[in-house]
C-alpha positions as a LaTeX table, in Angstrom:
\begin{tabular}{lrrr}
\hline
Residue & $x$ (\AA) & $y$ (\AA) & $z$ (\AA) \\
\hline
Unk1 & 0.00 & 0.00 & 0.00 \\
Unk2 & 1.42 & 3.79 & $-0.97$ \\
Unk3 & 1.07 & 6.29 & 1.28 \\
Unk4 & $-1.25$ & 9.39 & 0.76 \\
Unk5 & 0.11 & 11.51 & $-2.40$ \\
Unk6 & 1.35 & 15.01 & $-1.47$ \\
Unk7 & 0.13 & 17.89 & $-2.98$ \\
Unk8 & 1.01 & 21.66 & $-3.11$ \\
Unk9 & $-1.82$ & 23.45 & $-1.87$ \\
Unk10 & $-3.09$ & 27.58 & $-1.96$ \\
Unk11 & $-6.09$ & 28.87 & $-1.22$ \\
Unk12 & $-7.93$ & 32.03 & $-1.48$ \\
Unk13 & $-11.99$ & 33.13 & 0.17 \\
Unk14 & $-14.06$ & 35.19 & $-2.49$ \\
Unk15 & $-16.96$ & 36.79 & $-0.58$ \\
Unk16 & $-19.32$ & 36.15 & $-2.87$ \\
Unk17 & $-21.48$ & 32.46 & $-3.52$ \\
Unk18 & $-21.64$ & 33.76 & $-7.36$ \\
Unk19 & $-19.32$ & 32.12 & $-9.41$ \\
Unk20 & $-19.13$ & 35.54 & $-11.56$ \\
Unk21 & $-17.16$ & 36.93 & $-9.08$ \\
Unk22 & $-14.42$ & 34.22 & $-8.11$ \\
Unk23 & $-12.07$ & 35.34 & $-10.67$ \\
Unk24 & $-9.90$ & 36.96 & $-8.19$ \\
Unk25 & $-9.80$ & 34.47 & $-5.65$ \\
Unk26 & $-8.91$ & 31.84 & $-8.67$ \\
Unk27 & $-6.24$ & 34.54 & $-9.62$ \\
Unk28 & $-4.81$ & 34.61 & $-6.30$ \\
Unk29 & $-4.81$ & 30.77 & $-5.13$ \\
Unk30 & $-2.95$ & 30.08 & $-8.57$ \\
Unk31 & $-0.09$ & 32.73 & $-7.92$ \\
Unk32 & 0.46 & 31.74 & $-4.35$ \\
Unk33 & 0.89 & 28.15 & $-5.88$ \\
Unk34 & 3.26 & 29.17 & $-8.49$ \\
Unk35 & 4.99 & 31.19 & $-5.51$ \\
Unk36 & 5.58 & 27.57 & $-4.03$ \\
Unk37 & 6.41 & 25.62 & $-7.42$ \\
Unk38 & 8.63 & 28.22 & $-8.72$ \\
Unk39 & 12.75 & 28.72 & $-8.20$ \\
Unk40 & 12.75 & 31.93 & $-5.99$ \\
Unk41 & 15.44 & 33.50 & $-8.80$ \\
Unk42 & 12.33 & 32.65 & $-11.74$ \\
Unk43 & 11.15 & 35.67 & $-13.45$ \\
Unk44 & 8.02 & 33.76 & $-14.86$ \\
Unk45 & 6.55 & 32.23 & $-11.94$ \\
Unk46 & 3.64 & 31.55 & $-13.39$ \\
Unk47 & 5.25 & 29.24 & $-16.20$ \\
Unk48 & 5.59 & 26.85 & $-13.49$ \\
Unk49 & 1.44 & 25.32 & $-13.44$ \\
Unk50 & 1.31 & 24.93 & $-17.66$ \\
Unk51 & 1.15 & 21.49 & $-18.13$ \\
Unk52 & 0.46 & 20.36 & $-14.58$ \\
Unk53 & $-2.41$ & 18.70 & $-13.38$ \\
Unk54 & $-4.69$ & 20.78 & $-10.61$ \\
Unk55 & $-7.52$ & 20.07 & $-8.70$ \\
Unk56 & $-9.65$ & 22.92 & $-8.23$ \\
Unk57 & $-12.29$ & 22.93 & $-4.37$ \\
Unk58 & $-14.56$ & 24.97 & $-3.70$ \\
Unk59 & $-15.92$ & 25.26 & $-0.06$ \\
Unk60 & $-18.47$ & 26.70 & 1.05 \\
Unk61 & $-17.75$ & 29.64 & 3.76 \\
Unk62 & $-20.75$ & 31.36 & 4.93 \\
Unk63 & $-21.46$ & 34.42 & 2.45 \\
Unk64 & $-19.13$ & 33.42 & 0.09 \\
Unk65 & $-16.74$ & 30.62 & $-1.03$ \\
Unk66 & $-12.92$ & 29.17 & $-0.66$ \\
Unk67 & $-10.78$ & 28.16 & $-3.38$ \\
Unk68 & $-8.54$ & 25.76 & $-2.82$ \\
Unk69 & $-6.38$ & 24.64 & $-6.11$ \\
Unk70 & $-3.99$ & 21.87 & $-5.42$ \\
Unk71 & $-1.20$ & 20.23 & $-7.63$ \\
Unk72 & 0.84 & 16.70 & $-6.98$ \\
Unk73 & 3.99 & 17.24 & $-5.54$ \\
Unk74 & 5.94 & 14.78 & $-8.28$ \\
Unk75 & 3.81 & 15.62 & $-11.57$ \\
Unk76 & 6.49 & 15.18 & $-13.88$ \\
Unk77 & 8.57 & 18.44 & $-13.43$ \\
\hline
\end{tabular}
């Protein structure tokens, strides 16, 4: 039996339920993962989630939502 796969996790609350207006909060939980995937000395951070696989939650948090987007430690990179 494996052990439970690790994952790079960020997250970010939108205070809205509307989908409409989670484009921030999706924004923001994808550059604070990049911030941890990256080499601190990369000038395109963001470079670092094409062609990785994430897994996108969304919770529920009272008036609005959190977004949680997740990627496996060992995908390949």
């Amino acid at each position: 039996m494996t052990g439970p796969e690790e994952n790079y996790s960020a997250d970010a609350e939108a205070s809205s339920r509307d989908p409409h207006d989670w484009g921030r909060a999706m924004a923001l939980a994808l550059t604070r993962l990049a911030e941890q995937l990256a080499p601190e000395d990369s000038e395109n951070r963001h470079a670092s989630l094409v062609d990785r696989p994430l897994q996108l939650r969304i919770i529920d948090d009272g008036g609005g939502v959190t977004i949680t987007i997740s990627t496996p430690t060992d995908s390949g990179h």
